[in-house]
The first five atom37 places (N, CA, C, CB, O) and aatype in JSON, in Angstrom:
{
  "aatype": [20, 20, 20, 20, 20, 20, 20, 20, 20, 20, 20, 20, 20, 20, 20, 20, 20, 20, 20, 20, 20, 20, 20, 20, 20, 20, 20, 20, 20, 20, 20, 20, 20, 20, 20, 20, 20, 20, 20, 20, 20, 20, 20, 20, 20, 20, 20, 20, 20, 20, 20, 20, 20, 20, 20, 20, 20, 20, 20, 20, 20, 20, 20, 20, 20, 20, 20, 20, 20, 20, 20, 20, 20, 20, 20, 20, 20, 20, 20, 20, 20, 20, 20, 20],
  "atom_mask": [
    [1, 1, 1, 1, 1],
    [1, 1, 1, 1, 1],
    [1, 1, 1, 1, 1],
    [1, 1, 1, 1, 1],
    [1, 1, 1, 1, 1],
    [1, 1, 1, 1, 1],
    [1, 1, 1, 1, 1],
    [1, 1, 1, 1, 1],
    [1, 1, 1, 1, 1],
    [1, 1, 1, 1, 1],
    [1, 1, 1, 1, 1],
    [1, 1, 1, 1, 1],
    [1, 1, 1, 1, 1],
    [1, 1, 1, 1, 1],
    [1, 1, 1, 1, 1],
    [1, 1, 1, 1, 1],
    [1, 1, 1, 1, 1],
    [1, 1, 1, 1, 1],
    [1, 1, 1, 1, 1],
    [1, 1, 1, 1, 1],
    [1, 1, 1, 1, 1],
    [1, 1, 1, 1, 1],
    [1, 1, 1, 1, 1],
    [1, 1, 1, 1, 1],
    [1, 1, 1, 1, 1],
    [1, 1, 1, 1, 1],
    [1, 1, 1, 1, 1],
    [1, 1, 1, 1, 1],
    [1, 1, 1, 1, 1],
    [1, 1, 1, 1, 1],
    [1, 1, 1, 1, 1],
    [1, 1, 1, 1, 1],
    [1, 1, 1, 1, 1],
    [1, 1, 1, 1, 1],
    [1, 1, 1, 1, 1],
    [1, 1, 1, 1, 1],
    [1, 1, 1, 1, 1],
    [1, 1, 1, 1, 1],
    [1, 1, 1, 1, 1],
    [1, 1, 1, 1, 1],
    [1, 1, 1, 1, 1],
    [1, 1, 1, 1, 1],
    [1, 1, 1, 1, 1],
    [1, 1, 1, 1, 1],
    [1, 1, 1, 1, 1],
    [1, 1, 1, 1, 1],
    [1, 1, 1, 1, 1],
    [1, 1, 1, 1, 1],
    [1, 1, 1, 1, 1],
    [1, 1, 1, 1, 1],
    [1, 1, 1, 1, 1],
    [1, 1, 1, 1, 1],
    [1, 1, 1, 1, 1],
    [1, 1, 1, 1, 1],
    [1, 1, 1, 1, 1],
    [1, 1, 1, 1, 1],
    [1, 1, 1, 1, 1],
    [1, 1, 1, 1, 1],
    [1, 1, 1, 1, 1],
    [1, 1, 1, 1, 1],
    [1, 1, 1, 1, 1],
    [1, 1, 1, 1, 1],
    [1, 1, 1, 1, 1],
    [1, 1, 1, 1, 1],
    [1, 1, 1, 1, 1],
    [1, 1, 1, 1, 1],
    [1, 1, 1, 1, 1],
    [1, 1, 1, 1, 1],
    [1, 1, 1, 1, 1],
    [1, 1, 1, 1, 1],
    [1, 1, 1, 1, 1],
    [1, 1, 1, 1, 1],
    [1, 1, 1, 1, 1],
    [1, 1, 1, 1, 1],
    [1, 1, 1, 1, 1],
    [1, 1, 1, 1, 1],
    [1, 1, 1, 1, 1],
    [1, 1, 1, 1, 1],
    [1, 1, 1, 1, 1],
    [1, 1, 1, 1, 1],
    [1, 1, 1, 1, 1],
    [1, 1, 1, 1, 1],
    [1, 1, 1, 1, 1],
    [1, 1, 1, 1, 1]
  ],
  "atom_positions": [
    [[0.86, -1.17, 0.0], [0.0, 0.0, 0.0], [0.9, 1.23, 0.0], [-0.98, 0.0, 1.24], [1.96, 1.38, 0.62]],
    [[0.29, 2.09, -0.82], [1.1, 3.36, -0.9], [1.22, 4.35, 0.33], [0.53, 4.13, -1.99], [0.4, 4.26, 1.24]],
    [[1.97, 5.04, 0.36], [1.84, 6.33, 1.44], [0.38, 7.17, 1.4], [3.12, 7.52, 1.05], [-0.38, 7.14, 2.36]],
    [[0.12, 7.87, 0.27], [-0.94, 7.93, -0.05], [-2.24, 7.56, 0.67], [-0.8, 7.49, -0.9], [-2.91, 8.29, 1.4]],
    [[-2.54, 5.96, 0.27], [-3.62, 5.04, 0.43], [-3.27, 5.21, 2.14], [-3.48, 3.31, -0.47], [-4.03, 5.73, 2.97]],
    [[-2.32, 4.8, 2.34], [-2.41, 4.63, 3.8], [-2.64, 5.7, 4.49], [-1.36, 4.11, 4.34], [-3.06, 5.61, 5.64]],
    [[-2.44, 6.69, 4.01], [-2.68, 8.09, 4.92], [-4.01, 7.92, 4.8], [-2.07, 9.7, 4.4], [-4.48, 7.42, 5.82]],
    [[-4.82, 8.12, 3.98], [-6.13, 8.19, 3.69], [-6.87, 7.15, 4.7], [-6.35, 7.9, 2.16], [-7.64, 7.27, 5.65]],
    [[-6.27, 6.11, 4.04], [-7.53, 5.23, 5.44], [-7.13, 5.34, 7.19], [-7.48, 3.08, 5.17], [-7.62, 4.72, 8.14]],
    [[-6.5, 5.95, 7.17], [-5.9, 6.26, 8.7], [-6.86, 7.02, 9.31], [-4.46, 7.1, 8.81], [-7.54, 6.94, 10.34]],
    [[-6.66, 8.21, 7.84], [-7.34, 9.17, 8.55], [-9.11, 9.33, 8.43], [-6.65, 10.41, 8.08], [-9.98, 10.13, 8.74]],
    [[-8.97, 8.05, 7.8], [-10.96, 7.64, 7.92], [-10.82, 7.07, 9.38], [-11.85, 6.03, 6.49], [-11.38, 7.61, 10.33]],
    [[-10.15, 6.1, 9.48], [-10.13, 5.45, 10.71], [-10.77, 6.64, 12.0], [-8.45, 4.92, 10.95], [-11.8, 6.71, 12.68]],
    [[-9.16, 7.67, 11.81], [-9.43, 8.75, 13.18], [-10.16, 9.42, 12.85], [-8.45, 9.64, 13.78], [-10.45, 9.92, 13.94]],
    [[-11.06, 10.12, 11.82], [-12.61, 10.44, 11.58], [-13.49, 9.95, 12.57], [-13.14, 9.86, 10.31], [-14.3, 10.53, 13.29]],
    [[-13.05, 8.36, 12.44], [-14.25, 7.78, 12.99], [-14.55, 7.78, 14.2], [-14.36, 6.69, 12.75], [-15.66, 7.84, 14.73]],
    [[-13.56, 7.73, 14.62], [-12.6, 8.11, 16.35], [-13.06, 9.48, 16.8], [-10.52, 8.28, 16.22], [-13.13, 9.87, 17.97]],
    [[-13.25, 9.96, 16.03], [-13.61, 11.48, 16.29], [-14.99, 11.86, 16.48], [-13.18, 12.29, 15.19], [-15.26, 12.99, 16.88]],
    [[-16.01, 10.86, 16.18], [-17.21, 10.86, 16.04], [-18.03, 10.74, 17.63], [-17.44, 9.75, 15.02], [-19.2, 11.09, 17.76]],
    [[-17.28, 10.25, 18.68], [-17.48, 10.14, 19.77], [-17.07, 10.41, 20.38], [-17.61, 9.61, 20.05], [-16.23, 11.22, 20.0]],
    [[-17.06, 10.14, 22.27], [-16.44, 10.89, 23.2], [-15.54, 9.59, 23.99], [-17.63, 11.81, 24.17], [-15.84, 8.4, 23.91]],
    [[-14.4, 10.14, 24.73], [-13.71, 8.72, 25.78], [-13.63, 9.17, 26.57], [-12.44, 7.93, 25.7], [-13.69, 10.4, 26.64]],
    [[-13.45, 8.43, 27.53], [-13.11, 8.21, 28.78], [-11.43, 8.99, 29.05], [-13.22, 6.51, 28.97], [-11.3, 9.9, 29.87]],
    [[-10.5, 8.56, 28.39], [-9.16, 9.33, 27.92], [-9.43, 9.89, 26.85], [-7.92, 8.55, 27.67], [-10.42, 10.32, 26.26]],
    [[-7.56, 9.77, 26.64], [-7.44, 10.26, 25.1], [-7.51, 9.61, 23.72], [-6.36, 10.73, 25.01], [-7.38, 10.24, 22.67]],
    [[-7.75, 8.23, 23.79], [-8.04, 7.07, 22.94], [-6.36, 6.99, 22.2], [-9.59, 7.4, 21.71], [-6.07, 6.99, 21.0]],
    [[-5.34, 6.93, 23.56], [-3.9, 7.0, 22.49], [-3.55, 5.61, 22.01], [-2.39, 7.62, 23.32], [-2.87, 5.41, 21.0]],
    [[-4.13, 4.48, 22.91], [-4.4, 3.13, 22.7], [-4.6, 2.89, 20.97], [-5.77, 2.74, 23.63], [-4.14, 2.14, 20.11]],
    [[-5.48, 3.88, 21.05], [-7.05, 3.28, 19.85], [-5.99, 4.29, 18.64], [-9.64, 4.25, 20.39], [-6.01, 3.94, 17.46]],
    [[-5.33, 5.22, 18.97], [-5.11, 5.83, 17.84], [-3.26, 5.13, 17.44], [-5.38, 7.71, 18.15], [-2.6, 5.37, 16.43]],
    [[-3.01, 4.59, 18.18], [-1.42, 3.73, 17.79], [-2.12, 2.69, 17.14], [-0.22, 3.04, 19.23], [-1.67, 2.45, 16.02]],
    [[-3.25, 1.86, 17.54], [-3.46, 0.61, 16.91], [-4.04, 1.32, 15.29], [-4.71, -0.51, 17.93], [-3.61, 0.75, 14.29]],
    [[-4.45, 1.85, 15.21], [-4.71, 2.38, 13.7], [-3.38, 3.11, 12.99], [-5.99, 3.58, 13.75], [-3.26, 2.96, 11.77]],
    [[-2.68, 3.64, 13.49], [-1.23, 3.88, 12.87], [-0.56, 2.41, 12.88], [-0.23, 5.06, 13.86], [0.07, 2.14, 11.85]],
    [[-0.59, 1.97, 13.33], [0.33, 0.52, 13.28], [-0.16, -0.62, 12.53], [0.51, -0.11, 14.69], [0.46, -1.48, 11.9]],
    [[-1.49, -0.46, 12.72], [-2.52, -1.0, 11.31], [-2.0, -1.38, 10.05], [-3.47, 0.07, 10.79], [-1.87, -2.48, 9.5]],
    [[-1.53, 0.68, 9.45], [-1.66, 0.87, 8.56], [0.03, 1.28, 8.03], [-2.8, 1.66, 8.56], [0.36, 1.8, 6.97]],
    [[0.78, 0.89, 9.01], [2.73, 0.7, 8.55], [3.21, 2.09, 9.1], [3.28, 0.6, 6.36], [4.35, 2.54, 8.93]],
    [[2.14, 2.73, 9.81], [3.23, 3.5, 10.68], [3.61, 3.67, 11.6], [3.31, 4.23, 10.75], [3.23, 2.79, 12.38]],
    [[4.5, 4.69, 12.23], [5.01, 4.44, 14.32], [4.06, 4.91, 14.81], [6.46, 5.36, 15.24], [3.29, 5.73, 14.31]],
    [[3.99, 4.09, 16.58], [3.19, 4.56, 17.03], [4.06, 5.91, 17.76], [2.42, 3.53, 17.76], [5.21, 6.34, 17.66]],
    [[2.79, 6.31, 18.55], [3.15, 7.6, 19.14], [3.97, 7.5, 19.69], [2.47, 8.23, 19.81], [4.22, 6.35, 20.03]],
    [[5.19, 8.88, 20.3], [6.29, 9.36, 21.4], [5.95, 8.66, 22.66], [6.29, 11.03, 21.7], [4.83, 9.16, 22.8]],
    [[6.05, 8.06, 23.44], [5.52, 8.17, 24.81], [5.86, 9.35, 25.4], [5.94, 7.15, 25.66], [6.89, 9.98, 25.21]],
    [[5.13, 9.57, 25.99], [4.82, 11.18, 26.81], [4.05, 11.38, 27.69], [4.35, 12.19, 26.13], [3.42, 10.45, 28.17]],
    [[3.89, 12.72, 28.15], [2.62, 13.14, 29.1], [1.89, 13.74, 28.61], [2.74, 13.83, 30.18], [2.22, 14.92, 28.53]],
    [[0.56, 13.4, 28.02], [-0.22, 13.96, 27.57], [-1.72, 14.39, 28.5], [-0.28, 13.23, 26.5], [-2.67, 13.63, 28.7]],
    [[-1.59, 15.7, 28.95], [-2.6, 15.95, 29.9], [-2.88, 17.36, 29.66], [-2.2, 15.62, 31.36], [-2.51, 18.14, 28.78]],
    [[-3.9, 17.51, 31.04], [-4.37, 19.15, 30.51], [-6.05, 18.85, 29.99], [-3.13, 19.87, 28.79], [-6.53, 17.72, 29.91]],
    [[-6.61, 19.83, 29.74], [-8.38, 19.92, 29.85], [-7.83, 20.54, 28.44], [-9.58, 21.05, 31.33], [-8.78, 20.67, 27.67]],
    [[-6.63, 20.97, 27.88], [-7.18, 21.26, 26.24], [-5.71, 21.12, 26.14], [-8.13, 22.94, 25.58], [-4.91, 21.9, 26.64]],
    [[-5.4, 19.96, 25.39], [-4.23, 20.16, 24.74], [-3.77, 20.18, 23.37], [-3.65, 19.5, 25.16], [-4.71, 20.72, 22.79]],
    [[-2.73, 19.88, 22.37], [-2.49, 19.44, 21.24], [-1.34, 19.2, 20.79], [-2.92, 20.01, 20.59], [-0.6, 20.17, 20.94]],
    [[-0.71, 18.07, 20.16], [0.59, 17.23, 19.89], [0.42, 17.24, 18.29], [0.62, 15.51, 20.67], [-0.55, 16.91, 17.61]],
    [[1.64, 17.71, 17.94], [1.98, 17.69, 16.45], [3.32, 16.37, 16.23], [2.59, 19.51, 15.97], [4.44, 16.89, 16.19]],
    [[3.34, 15.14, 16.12], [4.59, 14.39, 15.93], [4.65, 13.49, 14.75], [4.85, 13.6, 17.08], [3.67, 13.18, 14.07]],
    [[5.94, 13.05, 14.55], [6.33, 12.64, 13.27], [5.79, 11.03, 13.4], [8.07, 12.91, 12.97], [6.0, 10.51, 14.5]],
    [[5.23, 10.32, 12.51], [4.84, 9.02, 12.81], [5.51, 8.25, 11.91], [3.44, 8.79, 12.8], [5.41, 7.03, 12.09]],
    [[6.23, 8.67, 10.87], [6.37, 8.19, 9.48], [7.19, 9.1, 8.86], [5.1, 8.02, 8.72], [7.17, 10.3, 9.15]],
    [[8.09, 8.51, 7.83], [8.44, 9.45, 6.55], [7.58, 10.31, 5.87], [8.84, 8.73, 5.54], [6.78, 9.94, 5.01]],
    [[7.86, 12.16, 6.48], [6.92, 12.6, 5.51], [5.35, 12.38, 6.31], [7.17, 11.65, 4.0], [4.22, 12.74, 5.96]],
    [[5.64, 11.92, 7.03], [3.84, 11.88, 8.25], [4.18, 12.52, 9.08], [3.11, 10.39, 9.16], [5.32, 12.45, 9.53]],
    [[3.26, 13.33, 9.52], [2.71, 13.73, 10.94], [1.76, 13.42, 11.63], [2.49, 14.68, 11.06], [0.75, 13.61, 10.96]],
    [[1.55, 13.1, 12.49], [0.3, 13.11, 13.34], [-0.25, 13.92, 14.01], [0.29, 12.47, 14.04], [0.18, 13.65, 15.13]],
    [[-1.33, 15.27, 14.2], [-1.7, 16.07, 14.96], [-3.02, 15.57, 15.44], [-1.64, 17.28, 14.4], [-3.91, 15.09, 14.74]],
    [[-3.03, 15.76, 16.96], [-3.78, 15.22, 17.51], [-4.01, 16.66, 18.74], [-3.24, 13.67, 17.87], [-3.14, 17.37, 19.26]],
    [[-5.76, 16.7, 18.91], [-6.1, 17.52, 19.43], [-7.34, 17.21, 20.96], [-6.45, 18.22, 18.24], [-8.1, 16.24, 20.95]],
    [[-7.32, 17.95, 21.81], [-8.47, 17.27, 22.74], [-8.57, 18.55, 23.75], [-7.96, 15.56, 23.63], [-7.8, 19.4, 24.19]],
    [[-10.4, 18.09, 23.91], [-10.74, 18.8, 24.75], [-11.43, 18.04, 26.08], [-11.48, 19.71, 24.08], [-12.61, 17.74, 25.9]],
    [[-11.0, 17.78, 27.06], [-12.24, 17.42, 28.19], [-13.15, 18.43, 28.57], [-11.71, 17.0, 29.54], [-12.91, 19.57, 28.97]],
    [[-14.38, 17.78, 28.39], [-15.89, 18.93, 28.64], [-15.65, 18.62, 30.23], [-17.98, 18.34, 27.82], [-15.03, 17.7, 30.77]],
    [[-16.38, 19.7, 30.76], [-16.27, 20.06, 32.05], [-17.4, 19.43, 32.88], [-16.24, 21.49, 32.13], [-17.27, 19.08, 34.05]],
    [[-18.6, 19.32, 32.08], [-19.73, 18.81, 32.93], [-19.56, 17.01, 32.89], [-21.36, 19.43, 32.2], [-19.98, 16.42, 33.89]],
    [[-19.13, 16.4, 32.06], [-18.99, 15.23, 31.51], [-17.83, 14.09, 31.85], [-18.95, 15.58, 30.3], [-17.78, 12.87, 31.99]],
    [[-17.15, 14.96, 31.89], [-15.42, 14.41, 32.45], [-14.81, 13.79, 30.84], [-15.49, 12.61, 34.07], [-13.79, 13.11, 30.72]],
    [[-15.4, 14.06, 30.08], [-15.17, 13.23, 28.74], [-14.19, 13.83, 28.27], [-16.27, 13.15, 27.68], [-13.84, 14.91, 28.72]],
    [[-13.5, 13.17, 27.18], [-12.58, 13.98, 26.09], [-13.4, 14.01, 25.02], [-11.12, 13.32, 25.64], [-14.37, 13.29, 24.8]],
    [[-12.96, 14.89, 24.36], [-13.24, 15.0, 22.41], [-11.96, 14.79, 21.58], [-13.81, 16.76, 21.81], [-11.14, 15.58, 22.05]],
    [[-11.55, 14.29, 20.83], [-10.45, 13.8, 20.41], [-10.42, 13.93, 18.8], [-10.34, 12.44, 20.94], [-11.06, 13.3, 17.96]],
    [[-9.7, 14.72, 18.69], [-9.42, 15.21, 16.8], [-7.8, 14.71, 16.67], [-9.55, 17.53, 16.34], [-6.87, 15.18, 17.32]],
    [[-7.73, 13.99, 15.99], [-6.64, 13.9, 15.05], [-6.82, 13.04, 13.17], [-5.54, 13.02, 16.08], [-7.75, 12.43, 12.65]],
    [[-5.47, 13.42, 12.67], [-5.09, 13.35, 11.55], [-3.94, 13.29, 11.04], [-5.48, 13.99, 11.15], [-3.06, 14.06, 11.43]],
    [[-3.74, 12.42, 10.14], [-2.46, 12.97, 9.67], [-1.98, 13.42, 8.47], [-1.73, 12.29, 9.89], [-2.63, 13.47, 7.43]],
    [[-0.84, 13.73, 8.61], [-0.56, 14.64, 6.99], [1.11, 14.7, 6.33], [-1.0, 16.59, 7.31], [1.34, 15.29, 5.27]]
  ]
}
């Protein structure tokens, strides 16, 4: 599969991911769809905070930006990412 193709269905994947709310940050759910599809998973890090956002390299020529908000009444996250 091309770079291309694979970017594309990744980023249907985290679309889809995006369509709902978690409990975290779904970094689980978003390495198993990069790794899926032939690329690295994420930095390990600290990813925290009620609004944050991570721009990192996953691939040749990939990035991954990944964005989140926890709602306040809910305790939930919202979780946007993509890559490019």
């Amino acid at each position: 599969m091309n770079t291309t193709t694979a970017k594309r269905k990744v980023n249907e994947q985290l679309a889809e991911l995006g369509r709902r709310y978690h409990d975290g940050l779904a970094l689980a759910e978003i390495d198993a769809i990069l790794k899926a599809h032939g690329f690295q998973d994420m930095e390990p890090g600290v990813y925290c905070g009620r609004d944050g956002r991570s721009h990192e390299q996953v691939g040749p020529n990939t990035w991954l930006t990944l964005s989140w908000h926890k709602m306040e009444v809910s305790g939930l996250y919202e979780v946007t990412a993509y890559v490019s």
